[in-house]
N, C-alpha and C positions, 0 to 999 in steps of 0.2 A: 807574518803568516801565523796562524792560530793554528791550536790539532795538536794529536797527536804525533808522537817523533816518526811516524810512520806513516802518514795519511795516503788515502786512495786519493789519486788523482783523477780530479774532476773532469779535464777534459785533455783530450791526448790529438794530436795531430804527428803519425811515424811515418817519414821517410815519404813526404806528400810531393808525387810529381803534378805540375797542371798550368795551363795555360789556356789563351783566348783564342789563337790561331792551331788551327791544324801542325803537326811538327814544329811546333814554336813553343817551347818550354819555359814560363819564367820564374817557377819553382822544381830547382831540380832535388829533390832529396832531403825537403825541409821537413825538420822536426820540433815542436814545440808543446809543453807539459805544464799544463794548469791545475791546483791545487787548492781547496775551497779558502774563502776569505785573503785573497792575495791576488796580486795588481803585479802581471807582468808585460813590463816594455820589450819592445820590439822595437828594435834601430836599423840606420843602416845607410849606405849611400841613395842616389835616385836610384829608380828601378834594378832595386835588390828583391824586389818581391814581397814588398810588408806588406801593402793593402792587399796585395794581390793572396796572399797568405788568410787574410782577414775577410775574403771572398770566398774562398774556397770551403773554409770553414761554414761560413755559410751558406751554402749552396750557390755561390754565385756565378762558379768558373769551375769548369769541368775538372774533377780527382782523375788524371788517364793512369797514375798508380800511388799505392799508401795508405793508408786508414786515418779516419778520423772519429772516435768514442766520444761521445758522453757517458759518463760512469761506466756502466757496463753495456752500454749500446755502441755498433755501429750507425754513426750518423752519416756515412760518407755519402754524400752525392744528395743528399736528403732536400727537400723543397726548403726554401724560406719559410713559407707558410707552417712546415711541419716543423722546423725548430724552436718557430719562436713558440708554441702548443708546448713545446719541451723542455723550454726554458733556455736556450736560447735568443738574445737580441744584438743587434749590428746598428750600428750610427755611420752611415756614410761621410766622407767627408765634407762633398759639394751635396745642396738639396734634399738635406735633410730636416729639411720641413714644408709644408703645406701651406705657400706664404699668402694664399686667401684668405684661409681659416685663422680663426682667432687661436688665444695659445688654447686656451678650456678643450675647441673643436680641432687641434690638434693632436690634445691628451687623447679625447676620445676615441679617437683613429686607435691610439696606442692599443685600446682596448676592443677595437672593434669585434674580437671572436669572444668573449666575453664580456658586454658592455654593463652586468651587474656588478662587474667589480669596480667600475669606477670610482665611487663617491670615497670607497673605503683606501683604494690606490692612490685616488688624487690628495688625497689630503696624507697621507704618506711622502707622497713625492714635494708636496708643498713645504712640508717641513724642509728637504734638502734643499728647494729654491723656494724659497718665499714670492720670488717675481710671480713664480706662474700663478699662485693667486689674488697677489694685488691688483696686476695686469690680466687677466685672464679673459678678458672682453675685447682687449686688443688683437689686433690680424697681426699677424708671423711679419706681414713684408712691413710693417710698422718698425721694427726692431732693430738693435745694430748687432754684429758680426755676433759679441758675445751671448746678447741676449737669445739670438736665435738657437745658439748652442747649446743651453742650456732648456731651453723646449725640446732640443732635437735628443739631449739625453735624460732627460724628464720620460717624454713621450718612448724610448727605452726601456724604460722602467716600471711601466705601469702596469703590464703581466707579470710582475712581478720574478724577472729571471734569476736563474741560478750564474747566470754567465754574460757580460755585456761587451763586446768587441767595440772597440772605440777609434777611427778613422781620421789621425792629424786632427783630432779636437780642440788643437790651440791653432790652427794653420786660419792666418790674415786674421789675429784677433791684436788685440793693443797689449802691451804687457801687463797692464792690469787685471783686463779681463783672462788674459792668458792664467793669472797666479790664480783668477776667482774658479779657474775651470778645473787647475790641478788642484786645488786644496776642495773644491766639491768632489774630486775623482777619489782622494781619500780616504771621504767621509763616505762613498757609496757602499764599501766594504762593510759596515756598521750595517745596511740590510742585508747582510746576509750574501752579498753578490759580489760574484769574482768577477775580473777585468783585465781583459788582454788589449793594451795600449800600445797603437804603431803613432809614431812620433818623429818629425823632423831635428826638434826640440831635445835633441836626445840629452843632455846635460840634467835640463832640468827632468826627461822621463826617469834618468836612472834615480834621480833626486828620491822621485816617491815610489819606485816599486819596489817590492820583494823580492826579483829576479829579473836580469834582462837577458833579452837573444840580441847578439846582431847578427843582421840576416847581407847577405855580398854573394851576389851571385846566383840567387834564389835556393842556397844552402847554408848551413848555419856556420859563423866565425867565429864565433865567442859565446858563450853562457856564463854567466854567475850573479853572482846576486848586484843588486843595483849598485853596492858602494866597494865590490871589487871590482866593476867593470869600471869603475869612475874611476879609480886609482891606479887601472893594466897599466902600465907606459905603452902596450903595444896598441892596444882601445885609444890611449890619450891622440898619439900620434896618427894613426890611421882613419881612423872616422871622428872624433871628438874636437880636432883639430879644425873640421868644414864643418861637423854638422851641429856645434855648442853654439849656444848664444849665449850673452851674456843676462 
């Protein structure tokens, strides 16, 4: 993480209760604190509440108590539509992309509330994946697991956010493609944009962030930075133990 020894935190989610069902909570009390230019993982057992964390955040799943800030706004409860305007973007896990449209008319989706900024975004983003322009004539459902992922945070990226929330982005890829998703996840900090990563994967997420949460229970277990939580004994043994891969 880059900044000053003091930086304002970019984006803040305190003590977030929220859930799909009426009296059905699957974030009880989570808390998690992002800082510009830094990549923080989020782990954890099944339904611990990462995505569901990563919904809420963006308006997907009802805040019933907690705040969620950008900089100095409250964003809670805020539309999708109104985030990503804010700088704000989310990558779903499943169907996150438009597998009629080619990758180009993918991008363009990306930009649809500003579609002058295309030519100058796309070729931006092109630099981080070179496929979306060699391919760029090609349809989404032409692609394999990986390929598609990297249109899905391509097309991410192309309002150019402050913030990208990223959804098991290696979940059913090859390990290849898995290492080509973490090491572009990296390099995205290089534009300027921070990344909060929920990851099955959790060995290799703590690998490359700056910070991880593990989330048990839809409240937080652990915090520290990616290469104390990879050495807890109590991290090794309670979740690192199911959820590492080699």
């Amino acid at each position: 993480m880059n900044g000053d020894a003091s930086p304002r935190s970019l984006l803040q989610a305190h003590n977030v209760v929220a859930g799909y069902l009426p009296g059905i909570d699957i974030l009880n009390g989570c808390s998690v604190e992002l800082f510009p230019n830094e990549i923080i993982g989020v782990i954890g057992p099944n339904g611990a509440g990462k995505s569901t964390l990563l919904k809420a955040i963006f308006g997907l799943v009802d805040v019933r108590s907690g705040t969620i800030r950008l900089g100095d706004d409250d964003i809670t409860g805020q539309s999708p539509h109104d985030l990503v305007t804010q700088g704000v973007s989310y990558v779903p896990q499943t169907q996150n992309v438009f597998p009629r449209l080619s990758i180009r008319e993918n991008l363009e989706m990306g930009v649809f509330q500003a579609p002058k900024m295309f030519e100058e975004r796309f070729a931006q983003v092109a630099e981080l994946f070179p496929l979306l322009a060699e391919r760029s004539s090609q349809r989404a459902d032409g692609l394999s697991g990986g390929e598609r992922q990297m249109v899905a945070i391509g097309r991410a990226l192309m309002m150019d956010p402050k913030v990208v929330l990223l959804d098991e982005p290696s979940a059913g890829l090859s390990p290849a493609y898995q290492d080509q998703v973490f090491e572009r996840i990296t390099h995205i900090t290089g534009l300027g944009v921070s990344l909060i990563v929920v990851e099955q994967n959790a060995r290799r997420c703590l690998q490359i962030c700056d910070r991880g949460y593990v989330l048990d229970q839809g409240t937080n277990a652990h915090t520290g930075t990616g290469d104390d939580l990879l050495s807890d004994p109590q991290v090794i043994q309670l979740y690192l133990g199911t959820l590492a891969r080699a």
